[in-house]
Biopython code that builds the backbone (N, CA, C, O; Angstrom):
import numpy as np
from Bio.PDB.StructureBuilder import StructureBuilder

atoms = [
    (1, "UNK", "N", (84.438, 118.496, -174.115)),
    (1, "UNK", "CA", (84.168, 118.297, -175.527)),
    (1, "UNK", "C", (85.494, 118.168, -176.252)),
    (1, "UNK", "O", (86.459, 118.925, -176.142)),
    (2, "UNK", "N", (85.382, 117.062, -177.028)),
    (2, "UNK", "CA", (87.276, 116.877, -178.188)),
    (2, "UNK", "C", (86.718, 117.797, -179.143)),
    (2, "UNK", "O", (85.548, 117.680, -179.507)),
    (3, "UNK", "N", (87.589, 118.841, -179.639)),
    (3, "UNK", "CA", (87.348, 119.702, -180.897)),
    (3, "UNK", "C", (88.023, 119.352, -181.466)),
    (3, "UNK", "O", (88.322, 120.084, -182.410)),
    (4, "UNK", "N", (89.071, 117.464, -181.301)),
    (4, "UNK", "CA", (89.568, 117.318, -182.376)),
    (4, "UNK", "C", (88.513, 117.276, -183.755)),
    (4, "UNK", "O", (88.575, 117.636, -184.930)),
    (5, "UNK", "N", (87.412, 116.540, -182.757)),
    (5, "UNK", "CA", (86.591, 115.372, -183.735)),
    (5, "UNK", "C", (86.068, 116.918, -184.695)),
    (5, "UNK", "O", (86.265, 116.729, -185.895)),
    (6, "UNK", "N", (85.557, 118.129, -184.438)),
    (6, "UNK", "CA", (84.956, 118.955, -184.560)),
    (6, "UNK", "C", (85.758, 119.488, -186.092)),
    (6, "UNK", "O", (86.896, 119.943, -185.978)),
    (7, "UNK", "N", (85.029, 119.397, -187.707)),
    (7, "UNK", "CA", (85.631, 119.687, -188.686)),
    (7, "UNK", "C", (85.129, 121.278, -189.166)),
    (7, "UNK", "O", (84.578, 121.394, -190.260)),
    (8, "UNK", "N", (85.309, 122.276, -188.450)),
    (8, "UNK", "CA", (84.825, 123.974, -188.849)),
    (8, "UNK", "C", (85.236, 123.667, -189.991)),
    (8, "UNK", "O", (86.139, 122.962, -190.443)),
    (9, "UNK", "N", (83.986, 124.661, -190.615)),
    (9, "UNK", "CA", (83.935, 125.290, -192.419)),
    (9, "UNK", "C", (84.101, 127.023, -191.942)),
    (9, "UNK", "O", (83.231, 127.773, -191.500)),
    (10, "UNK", "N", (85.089, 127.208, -192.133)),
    (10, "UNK", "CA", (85.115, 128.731, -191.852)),
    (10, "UNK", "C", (85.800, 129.342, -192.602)),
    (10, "UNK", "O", (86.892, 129.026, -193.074)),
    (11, "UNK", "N", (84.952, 130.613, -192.811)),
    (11, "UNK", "CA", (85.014, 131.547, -194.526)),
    (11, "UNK", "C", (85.995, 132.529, -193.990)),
    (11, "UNK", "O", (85.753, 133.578, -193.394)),
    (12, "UNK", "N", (87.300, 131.938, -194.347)),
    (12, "UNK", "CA", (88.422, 132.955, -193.827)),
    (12, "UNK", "C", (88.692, 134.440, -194.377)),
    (12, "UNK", "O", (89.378, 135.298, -193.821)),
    (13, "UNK", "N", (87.922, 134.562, -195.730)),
    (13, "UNK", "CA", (87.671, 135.395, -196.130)),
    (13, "UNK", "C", (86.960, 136.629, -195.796)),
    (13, "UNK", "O", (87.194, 137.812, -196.045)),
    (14, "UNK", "N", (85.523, 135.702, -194.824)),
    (14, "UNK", "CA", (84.636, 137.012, -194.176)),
    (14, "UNK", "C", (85.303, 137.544, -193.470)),
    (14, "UNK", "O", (85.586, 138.736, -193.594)),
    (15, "UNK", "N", (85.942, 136.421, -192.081)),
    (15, "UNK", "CA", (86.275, 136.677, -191.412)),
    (15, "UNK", "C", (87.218, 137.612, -191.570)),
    (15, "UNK", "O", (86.926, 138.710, -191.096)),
    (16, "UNK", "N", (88.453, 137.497, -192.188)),
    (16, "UNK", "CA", (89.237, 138.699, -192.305)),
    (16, "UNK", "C", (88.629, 139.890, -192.928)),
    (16, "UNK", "O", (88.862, 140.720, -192.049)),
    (17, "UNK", "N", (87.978, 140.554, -193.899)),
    (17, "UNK", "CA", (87.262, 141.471, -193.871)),
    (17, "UNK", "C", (86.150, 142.024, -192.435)),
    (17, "UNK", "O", (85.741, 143.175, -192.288)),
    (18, "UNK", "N", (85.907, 141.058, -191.683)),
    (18, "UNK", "CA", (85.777, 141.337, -190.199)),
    (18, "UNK", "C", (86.732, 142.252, -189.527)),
    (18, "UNK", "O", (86.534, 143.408, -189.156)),
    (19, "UNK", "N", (87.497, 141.735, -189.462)),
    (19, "UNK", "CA", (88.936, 142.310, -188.593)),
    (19, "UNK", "C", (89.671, 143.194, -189.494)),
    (19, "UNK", "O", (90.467, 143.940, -188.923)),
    (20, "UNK", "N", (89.591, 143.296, -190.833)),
    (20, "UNK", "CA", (90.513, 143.780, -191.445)),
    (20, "UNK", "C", (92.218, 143.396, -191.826)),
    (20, "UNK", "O", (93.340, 143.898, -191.762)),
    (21, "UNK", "N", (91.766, 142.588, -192.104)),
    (21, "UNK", "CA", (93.318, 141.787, -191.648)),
    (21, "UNK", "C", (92.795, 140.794, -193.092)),
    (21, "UNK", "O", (91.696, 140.768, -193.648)),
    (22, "UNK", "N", (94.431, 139.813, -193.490)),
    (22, "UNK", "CA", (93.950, 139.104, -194.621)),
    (22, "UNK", "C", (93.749, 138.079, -194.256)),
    (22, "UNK", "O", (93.927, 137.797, -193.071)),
    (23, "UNK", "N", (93.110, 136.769, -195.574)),
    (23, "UNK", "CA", (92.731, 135.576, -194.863)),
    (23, "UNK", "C", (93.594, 134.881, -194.595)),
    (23, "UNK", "O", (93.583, 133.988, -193.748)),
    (24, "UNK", "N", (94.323, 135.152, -195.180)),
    (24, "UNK", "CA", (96.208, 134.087, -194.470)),
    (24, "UNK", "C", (96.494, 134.091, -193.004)),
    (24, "UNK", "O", (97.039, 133.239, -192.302)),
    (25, "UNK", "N", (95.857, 135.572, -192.641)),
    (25, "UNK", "CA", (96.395, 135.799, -191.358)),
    (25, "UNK", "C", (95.335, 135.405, -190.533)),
    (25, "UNK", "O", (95.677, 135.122, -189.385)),
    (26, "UNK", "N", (93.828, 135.281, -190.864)),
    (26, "UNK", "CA", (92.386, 134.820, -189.797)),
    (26, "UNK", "C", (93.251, 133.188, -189.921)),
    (26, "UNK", "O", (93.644, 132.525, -188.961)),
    (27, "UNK", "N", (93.365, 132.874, -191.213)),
    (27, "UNK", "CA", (93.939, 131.557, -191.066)),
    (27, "UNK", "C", (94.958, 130.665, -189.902)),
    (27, "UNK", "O", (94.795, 129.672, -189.193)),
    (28, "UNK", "N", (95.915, 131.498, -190.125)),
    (28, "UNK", "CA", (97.045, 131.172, -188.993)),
    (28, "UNK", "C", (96.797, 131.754, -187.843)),
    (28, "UNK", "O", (97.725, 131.630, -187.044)),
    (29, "UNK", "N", (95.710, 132.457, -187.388)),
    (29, "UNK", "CA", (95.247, 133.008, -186.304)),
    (29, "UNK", "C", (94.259, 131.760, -185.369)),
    (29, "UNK", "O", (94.394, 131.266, -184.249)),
    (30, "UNK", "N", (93.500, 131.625, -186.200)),
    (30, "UNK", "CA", (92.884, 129.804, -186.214)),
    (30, "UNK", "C", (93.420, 128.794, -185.911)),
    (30, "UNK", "O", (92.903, 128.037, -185.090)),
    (31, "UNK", "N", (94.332, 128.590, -186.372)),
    (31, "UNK", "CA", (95.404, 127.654, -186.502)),
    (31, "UNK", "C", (96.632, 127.591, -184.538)),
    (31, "UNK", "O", (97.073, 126.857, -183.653)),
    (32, "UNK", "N", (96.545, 128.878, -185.001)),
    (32, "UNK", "CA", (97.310, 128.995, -183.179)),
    (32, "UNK", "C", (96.268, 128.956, -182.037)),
    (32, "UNK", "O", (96.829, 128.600, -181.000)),
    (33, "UNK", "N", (95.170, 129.155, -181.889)),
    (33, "UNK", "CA", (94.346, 129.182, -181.255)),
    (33, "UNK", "C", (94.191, 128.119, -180.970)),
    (33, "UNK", "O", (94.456, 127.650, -179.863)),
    (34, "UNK", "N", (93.607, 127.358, -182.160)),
    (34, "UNK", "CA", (92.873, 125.946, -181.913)),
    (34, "UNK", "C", (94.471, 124.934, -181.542)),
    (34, "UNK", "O", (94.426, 123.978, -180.767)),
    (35, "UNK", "N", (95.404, 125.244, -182.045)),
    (35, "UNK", "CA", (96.766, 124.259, -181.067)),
    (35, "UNK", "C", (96.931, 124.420, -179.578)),
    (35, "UNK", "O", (97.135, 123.585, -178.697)),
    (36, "UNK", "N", (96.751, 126.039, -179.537)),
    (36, "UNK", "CA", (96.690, 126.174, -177.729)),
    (36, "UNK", "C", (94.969, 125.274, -177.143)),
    (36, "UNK", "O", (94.845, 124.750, -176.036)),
    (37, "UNK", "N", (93.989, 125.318, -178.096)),
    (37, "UNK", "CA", (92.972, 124.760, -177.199)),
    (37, "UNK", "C", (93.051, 122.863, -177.022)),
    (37, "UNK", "O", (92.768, 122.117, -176.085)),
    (38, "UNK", "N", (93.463, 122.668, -178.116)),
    (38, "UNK", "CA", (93.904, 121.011, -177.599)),
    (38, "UNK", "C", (94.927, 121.159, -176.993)),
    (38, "UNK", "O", (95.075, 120.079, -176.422)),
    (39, "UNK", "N", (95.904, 121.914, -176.682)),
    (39, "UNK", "CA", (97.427, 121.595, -175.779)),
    (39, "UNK", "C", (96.556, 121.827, -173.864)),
    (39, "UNK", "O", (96.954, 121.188, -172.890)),
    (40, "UNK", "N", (95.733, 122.555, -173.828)),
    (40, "UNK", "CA", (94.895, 123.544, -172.141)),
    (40, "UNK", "C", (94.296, 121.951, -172.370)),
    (40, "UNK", "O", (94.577, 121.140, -171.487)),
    (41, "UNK", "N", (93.391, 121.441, -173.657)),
    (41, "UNK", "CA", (92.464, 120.276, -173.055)),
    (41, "UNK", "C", (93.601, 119.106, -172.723)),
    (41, "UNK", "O", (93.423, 118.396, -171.734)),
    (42, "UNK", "N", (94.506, 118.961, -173.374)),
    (42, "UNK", "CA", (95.529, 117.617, -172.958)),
    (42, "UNK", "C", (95.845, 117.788, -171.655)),
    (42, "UNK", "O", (96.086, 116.812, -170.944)),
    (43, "UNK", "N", (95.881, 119.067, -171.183)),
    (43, "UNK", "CA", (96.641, 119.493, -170.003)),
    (43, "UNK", "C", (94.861, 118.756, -169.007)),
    (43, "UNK", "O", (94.652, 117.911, -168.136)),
    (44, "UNK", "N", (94.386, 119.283, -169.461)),
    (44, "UNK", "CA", (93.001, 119.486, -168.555)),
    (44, "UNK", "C", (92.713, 117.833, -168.443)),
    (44, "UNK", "O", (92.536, 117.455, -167.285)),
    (45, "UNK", "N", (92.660, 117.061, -169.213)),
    (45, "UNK", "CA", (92.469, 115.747, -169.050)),
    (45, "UNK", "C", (93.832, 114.796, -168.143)),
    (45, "UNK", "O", (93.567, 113.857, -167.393)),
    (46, "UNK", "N", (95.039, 115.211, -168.374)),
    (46, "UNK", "CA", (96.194, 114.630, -167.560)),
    (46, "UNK", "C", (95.863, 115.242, -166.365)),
    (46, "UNK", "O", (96.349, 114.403, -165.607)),
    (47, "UNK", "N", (95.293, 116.270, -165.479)),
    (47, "UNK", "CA", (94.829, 116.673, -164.574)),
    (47, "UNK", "C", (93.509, 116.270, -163.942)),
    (47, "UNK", "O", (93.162, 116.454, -162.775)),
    (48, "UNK", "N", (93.037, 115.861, -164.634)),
    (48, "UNK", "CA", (91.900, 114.922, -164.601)),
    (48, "UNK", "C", (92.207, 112.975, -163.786)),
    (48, "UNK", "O", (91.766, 112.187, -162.949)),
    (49, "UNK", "N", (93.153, 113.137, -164.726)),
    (49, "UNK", "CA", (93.324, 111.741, -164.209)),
    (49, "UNK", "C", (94.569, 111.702, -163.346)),
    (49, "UNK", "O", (94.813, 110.642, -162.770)),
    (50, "UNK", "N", (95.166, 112.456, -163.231)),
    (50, "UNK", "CA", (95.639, 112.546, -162.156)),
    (50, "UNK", "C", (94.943, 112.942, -160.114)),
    (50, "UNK", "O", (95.397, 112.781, -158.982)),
    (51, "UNK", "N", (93.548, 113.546, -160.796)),
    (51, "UNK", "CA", (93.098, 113.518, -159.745)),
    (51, "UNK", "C", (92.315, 112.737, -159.343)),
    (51, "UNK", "O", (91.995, 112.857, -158.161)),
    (52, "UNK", "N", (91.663, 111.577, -160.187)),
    (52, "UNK", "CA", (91.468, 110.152, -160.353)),
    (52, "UNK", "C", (92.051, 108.891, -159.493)),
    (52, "UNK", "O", (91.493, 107.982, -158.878)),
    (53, "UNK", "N", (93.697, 109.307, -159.767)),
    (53, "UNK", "CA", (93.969, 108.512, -158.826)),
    (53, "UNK", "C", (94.852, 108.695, -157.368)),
    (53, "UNK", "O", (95.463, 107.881, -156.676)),
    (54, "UNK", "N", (94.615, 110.179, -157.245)),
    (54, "UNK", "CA", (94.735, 110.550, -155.783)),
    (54, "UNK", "C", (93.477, 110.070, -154.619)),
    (54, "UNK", "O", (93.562, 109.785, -153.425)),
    (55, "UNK", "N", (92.025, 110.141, -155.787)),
    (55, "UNK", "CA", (90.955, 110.076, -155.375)),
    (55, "UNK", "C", (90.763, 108.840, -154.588)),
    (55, "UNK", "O", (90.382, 108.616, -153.440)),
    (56, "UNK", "N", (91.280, 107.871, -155.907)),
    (56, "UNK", "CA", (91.197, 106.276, -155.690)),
    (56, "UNK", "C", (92.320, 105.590, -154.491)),
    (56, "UNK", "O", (92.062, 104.514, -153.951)),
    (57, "UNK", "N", (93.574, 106.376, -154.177)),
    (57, "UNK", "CA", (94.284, 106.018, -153.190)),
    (57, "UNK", "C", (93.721, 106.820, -151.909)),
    (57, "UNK", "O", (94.004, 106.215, -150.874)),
    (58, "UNK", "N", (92.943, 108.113, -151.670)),
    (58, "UNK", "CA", (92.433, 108.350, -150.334)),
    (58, "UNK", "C", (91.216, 107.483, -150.123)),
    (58, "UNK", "O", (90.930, 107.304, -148.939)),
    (59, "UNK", "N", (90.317, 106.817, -151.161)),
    (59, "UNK", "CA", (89.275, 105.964, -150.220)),
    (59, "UNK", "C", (90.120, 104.679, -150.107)),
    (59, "UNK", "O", (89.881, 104.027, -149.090)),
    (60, "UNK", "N", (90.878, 104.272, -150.777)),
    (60, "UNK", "CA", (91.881, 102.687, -150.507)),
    (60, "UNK", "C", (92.349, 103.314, -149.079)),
    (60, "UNK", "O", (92.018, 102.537, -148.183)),
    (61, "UNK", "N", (92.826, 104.145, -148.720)),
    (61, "UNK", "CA", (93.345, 104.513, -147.106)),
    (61, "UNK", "C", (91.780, 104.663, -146.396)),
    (61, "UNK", "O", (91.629, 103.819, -145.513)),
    (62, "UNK", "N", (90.793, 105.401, -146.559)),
    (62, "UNK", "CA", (89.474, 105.261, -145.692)),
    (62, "UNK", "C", (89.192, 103.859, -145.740)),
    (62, "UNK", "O", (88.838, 103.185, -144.773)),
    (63, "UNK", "N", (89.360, 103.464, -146.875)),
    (63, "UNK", "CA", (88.923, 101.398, -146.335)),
    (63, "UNK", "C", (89.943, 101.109, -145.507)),
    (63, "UNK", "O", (89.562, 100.585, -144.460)),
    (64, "UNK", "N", (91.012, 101.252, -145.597)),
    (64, "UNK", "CA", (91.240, 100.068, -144.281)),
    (64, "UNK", "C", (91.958, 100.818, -143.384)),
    (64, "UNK", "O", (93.080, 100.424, -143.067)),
    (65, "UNK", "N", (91.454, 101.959, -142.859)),
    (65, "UNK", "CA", (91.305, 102.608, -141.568)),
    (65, "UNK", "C", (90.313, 101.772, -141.038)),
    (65, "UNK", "O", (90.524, 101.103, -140.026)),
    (66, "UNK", "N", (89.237, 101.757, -141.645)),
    (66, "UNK", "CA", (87.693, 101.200, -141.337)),
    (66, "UNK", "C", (87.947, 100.068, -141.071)),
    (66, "UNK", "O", (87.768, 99.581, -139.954)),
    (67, "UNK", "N", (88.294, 99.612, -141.811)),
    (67, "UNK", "CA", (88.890, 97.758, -141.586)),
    (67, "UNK", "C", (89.670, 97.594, -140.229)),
    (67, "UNK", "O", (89.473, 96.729, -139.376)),
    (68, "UNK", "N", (90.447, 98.443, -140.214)),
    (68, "UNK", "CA", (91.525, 98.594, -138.801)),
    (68, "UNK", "C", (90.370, 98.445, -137.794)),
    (68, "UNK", "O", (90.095, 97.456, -137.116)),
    (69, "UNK", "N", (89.744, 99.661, -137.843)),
    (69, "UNK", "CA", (88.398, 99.665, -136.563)),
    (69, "UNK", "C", (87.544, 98.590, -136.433)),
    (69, "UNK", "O", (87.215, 98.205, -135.311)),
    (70, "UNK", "N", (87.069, 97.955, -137.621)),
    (70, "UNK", "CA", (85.981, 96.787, -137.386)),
    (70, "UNK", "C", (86.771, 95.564, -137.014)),
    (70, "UNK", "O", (86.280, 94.565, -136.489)),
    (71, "UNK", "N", (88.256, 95.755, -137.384)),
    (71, "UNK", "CA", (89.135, 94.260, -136.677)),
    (71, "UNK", "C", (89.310, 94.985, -135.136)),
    (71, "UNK", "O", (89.511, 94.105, -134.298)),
    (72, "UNK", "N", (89.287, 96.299, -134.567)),
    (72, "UNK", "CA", (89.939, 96.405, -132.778)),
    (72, "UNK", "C", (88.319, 96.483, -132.499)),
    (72, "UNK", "O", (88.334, 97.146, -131.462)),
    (73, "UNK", "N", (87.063, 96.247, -132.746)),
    (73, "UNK", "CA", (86.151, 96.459, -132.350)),
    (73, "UNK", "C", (85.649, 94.943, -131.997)),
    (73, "UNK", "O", (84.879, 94.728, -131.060)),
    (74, "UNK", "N", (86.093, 94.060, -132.727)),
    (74, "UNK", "CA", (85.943, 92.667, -132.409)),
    (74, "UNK", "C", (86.477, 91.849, -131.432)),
    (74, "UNK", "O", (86.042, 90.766, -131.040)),
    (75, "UNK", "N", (87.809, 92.678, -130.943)),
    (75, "UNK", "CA", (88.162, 92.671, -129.939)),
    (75, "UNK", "C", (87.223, 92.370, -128.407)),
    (75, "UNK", "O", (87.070, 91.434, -127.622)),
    (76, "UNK", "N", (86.838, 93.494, -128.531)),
    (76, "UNK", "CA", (85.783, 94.237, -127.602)),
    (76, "UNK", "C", (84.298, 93.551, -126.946)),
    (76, "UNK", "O", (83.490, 94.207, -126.289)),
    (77, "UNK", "N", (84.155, 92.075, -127.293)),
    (77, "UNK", "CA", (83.181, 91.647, -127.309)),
    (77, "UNK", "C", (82.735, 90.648, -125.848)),
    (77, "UNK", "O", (83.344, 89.763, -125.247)),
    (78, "UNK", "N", (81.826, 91.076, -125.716)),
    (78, "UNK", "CA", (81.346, 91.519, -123.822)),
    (78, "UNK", "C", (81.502, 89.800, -123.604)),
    (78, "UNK", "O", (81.188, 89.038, -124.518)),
    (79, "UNK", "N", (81.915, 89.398, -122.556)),
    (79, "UNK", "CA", (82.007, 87.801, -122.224)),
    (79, "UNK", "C", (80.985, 87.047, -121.793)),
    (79, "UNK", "O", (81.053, 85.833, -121.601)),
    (80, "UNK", "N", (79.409, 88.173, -121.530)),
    (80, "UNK", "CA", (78.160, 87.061, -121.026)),
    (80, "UNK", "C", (77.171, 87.296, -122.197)),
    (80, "UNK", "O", (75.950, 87.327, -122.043)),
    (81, "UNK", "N", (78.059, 87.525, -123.849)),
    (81, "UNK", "CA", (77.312, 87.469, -124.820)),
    (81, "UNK", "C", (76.859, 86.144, -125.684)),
    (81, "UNK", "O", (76.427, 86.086, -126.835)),
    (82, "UNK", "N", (77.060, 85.299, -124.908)),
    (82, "UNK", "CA", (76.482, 83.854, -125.804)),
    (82, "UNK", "C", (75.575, 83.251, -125.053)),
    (82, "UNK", "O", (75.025, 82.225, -125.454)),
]
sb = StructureBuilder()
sb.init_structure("model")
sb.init_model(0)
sb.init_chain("A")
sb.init_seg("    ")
for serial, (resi, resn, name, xyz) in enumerate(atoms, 1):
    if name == "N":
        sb.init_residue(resn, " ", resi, " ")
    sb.init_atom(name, np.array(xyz, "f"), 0.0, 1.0, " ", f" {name:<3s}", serial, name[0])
structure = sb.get_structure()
């Protein structure tokens, strides 16, 4: 999920009477939180596609292993087959 797109209405006011603390501080408490959670998702998506294209270069090597075998298998073809 992007929590860029995501616009919270949040009553910094309750909230700090929650905690006891003022709303300046639920504020900038918010504020650091939600920078570390898009910096873990940037991280989480460059990890993502990085494993994308490890993915995409081990079946490009299973194809033409396979390919290798179906070209030495053609080889192989019995001489009273026609």
């Amino acid at each position: 999920m992007n929590y860029a797109n995501i616009n919270p209405q949040i009553d910094f006011p309750a909230v700090a009477r929650h905690f006891g603390i003022k709303a300046n501080a639920a504020m900038m408490r918010f504020k650091r939180l939600k920078k570390k959670l898009d910096a873990m998702e940037a991280s989480t998506k460059s990890d993502d596609l990085d494993q994308n294209k490890d993915d995409d270069q081990e079946k490009g090597q299973a194809i033409e292993v396979k390919t290798e075998e179906e070209d030495d298998s053609m080889d192989e073809i019995p001489p009273n087959s026609e």
